[in-house]
C-alpha positions, 0 to 999 in steps of 0.5 A: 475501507474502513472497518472492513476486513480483506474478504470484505472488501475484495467481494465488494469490489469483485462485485463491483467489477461484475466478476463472479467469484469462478471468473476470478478463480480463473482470472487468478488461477487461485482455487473457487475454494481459495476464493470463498474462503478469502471472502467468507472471512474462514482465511482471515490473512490470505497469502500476500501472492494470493492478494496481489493476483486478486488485486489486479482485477478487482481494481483494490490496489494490493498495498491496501489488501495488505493492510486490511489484512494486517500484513501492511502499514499505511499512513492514513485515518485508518493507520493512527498508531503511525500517526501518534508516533510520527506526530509525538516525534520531538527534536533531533528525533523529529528533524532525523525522521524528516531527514529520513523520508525525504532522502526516501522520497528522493531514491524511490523517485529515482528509483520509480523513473529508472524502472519506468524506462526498464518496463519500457524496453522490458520483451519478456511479460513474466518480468514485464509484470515483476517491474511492474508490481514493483513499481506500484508498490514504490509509488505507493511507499512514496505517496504514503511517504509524502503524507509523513512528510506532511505529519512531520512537517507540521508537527515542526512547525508546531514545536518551532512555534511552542520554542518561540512563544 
């Protein structure tokens, strides 16, 4: 994904499928035209609604297309401006930001499982599909979550060495 733009990416993965550009236009009820413009680069950031509907069928998880347009943050090689400051956190500030994901990650799992029983027993697709967009996109906050969680614990571990040497 990385050094790709959102058009890009979204005809690589339409490809892929084996999904011409008019099967995705009626799949997603987004224009042909919508569509090449998107994938031609010519609509450099699509609408957000506009990406989640390609998103379901051209197997890109929406969070991602978000992020390749630049309408999203991600914690990953291809986010370093999230992990500079995360790992330049230092002290109370360091200890809080820890604090802060974790109690995230506690009321998103929470949340996730709630949810989970609700599309369960969910009858009416519209906000069967509502539950379930939302809980894709709590899971990816917490996965992403978790790899802070990670940052951070490392860079205190690292400043509680630097305190006892």
């Amino acid at each position: 994904m990385e050094n790709k733009s959102v058009g890009e990416l979204i005809t690589e993965a339409r490809e892929k499928q084996g999904i011409s550009k008019n099967q995705l236009a009626e799949l997603t009820k987004i224009s042909h035209t919508e569509i090449a413009r998107i994938e031609s680069g010519e609509r450099e950031i699509p609408n957000p609604k506009t990406l989640r509907k390609i998103s379901k069928y051209v197997g890109i998880n929406y969070n991602d297309l978000m992020y390749a347009a630049g309408l999203g943050a991600k914690i990953s090689p291809l986010n370093p401006y999230l992990i500079e400051y995360y790992s330049n956190l230092r002290g109370s500030e360091l200890r809080d930001a820890l604090n802060n994901i974790e109690n995230n990650i506690k009321s998103n799992t929470i949340l996730i499982e709630s949810l989970k029983k609700s599309e369960e027993l969910e009858q009416d697709e519209e906000k069967k599909n509502v539950l379930s967009d939302t809980l894709e996109d709590l899971e990816y906050q917490n996965s992403t979550n978790i790899e802070i969680k990670k940052l951070l614990e490392s860079t205190a571990i690292k400043e509680f060495r630097n305190e006892n040497i």
